[in-house]
C-alpha positions in Angstrom: 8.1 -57.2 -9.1 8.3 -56.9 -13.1 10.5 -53.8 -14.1 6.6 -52.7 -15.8 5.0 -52.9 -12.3 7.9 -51.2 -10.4 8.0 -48.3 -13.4 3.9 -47.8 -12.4 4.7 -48.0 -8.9 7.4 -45.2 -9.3 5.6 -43.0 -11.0 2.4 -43.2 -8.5 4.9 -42.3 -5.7 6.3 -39.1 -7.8 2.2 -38.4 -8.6 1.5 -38.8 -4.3 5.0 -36.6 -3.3 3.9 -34.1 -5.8 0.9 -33.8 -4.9 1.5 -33.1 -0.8 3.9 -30.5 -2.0 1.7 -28.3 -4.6 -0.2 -25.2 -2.4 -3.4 -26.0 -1.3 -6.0 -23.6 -3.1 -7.7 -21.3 -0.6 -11.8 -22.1 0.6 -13.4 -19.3 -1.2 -14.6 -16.6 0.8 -18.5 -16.2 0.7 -18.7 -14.3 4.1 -18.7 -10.5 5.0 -18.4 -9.6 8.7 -18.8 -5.9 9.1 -18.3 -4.2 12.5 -19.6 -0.5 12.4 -17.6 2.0 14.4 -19.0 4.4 17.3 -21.3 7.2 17.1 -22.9 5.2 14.1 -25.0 1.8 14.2 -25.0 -1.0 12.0 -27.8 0.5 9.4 -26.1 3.0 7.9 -24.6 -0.7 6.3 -27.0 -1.3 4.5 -26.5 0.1 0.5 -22.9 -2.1 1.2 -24.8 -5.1 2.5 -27.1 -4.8 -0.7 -24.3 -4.5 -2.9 -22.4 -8.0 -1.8 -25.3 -9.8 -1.4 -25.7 -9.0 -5.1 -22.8 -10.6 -5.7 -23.6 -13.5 -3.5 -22.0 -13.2 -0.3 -23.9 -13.6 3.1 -23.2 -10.3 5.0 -23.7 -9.9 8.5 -23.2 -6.7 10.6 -22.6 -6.7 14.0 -24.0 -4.5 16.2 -21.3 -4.2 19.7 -22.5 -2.9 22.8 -20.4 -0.2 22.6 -19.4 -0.8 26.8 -15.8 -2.2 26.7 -13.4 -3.4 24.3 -13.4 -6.3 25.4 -17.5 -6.8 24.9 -17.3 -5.4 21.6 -14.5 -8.3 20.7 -17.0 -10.5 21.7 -19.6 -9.2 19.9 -18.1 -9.6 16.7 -16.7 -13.2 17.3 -20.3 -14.1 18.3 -21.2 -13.3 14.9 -18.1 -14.8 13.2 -18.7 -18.1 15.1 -22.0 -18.5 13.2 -20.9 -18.1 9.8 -20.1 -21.4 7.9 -16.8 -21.1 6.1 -14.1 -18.3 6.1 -14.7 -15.0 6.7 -13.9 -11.3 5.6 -13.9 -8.7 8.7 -14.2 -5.5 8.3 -13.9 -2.8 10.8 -15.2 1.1 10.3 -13.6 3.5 12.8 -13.6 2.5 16.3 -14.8 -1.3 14.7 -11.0 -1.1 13.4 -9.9 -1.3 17.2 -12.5 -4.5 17.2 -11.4 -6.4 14.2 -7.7 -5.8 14.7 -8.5 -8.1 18.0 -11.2 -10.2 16.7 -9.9 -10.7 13.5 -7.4 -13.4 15.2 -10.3 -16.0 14.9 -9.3 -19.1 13.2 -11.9 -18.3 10.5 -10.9 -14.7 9.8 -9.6 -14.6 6.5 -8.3 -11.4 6.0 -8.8 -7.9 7.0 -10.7 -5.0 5.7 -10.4 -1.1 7.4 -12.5 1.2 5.9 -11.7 4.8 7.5 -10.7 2.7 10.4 -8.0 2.7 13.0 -5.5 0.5 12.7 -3.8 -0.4 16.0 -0.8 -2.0 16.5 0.1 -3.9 20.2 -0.2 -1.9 23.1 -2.0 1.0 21.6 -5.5 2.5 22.2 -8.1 5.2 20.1 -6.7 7.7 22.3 -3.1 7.3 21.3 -3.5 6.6 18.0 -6.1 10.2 17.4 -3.1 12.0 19.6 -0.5 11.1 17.1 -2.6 13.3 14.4 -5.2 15.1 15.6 -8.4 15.2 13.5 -9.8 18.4 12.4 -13.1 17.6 14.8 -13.0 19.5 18.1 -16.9 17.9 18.6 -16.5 15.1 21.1 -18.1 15.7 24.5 -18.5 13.4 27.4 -21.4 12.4 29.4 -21.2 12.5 33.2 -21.1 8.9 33.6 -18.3 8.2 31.0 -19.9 7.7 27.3 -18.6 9.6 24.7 -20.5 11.2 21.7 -20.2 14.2 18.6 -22.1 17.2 19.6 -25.1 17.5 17.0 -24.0 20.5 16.3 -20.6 19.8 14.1 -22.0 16.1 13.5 -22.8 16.3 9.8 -19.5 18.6 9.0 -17.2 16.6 11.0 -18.8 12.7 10.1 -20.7 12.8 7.4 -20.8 15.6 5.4 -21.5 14.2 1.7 -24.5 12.2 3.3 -28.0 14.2 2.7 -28.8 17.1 5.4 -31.5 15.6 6.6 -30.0 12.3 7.1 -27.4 13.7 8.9 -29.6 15.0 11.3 -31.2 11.4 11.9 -27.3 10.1 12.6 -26.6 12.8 14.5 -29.9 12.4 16.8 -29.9 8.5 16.9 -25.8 8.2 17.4 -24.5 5.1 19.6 -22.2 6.4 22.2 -19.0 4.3 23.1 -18.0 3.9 26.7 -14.5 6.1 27.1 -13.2 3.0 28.3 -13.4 1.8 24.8 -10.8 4.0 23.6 -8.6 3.6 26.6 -8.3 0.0 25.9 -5.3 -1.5 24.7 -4.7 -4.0 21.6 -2.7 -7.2 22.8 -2.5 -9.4 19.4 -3.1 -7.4 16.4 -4.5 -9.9 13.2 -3.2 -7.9 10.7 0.4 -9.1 12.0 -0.7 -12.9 10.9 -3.4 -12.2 7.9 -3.6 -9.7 5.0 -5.4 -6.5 5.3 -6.5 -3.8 2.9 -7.8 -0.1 3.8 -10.0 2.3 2.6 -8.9 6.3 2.9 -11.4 8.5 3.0 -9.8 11.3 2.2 -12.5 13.8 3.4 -12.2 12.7 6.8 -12.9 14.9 9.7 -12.9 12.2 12.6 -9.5 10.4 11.6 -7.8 12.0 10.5 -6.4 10.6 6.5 -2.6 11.1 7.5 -2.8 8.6 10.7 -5.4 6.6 8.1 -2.3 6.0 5.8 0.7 5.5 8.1 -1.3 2.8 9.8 -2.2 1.0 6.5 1.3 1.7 5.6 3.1 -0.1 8.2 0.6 -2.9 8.5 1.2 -3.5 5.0 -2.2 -3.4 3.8 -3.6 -2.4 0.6 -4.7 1.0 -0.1 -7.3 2.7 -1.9 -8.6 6.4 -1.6 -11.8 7.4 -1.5 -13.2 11.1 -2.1 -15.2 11.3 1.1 -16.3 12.0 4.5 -15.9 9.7 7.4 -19.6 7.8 6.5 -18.0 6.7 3.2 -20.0 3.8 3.8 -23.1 5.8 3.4 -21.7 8.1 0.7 -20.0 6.4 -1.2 -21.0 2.3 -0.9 -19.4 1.4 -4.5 -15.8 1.6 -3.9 -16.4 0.1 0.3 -18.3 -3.2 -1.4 -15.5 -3.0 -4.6 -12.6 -3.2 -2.1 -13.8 -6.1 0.1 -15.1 -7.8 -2.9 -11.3 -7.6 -3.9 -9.9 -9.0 -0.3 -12.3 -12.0 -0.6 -11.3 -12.4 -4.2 -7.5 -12.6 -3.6 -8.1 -14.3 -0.4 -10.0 -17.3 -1.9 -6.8 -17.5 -4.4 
């Protein structure tokens, strides 16, 4: 081979080797996930849903039975196995407990808690609402298990800055989780293996924002705070779509 050919042949190699070594860019993220949490459904979503599909992502929120951890997890990953590409998940309350187990689907991206729990392995609801009580004394059970917030504290103690009246509506049409739910433990928590960022309302009656923060602190996650009630979501839909805008942004880096 002529000293020209074997200099071109060199510097192809060095062009390959350098190439398998440089990062591969991320897939960028075009999918929102969004598991609601209990005593809620999946419509009070919707200002959030309007505000990323602005921006061009296709938004899906699940809507989990509510009967068992375990069918909620599936729930969402039903969901998540029908969207094409990478996905963001994000969890509201109880959905927290879903997407912290969910979230370990191959195309989970990253994580997004918005006035969530944050569960590490081996924990439950129950534990982690012992650790710092909430300022709500409003959950009753029903004789066959199911949990709910009496009507009567519902719009001081989860959503106060929503409008009276639709207050009333949540508190009338609320989705009541099995107590099993909560009693369930997490066994492989995503935000171990995948970025995570959180959203503290800071309002919150039903978690309350201490427990919100040392969760989000020792998962690592990034934080924002949020002026609001525990239906931020509803309140306040600017700074929920803003932050997982941001997580799907730095995830498709």
């Amino acid at each position: 081979m002529s000293p020209k050919k074997l200099s071109l042949s060199c510097a192809a190699g060095l062009l390959c080797a350098l190439a398998a070594l440089a990062p591969a860019s991320a897939e960028p993220i075009r999918n929102v996930v969004i598991v609601h949490g209990a005593l809620a459904d999946g419509s009070g979503w919707r200002k959030v849903h309007d505000l990323l599909k602005a921006k061009g992502y296709n938004v899906a929120v699940v809507q989990p039975p509510m009967t068992s951890l375990k069918d909620d997890v599936d729930a969402a990953r039903r969901v998540l196995d029908l969207q094409d590409g990478p996905s963001v998940l994000v969890g509201h309350s109880y959905g927290g407990m879903v997407v912290t187990e969910a979230g370990q689907a191959q195309n989970v991206a990253g994580l997004v808690y918005v006035a969530a729990f944050q569960p590490d392995e081996g924990e439950n609801l129950l534990d982690l609402a012992g650790r710092i009580p909430p300022p709500t004394t409003g959950i009753k059970a029903t004789a066959d298990g199911y949990l709910y917030l009496d009507p009567k504290v519902y719009a001081a103690d989860f959503a106060a800055d929503v409008p009276a009246a639709e207050a009333e509506f949540m508190a009338r049409s609320q989705v009541f989780p099995a107590k099993a739910s909560f009693e369930a433990r997490i066994t492989q928590p995503a935000w171990k293996s995948k970025r995570s960022w959180a959203l503290v309302a800071t309002e919150d009656r039903a978690i309350h924002p201490d427990l919100m923060r040392m969760m989000a602190k020792r998962a690592g996650s990034a934080t924002v705070e949020v002026k609001a009630s525990h239906a931020v979501f509803m309140s306040q839909p600017e700074p929920v779509a803003g932050l997982i805008d941001k997580a799907a942004e730095a995830l498709s880096k």
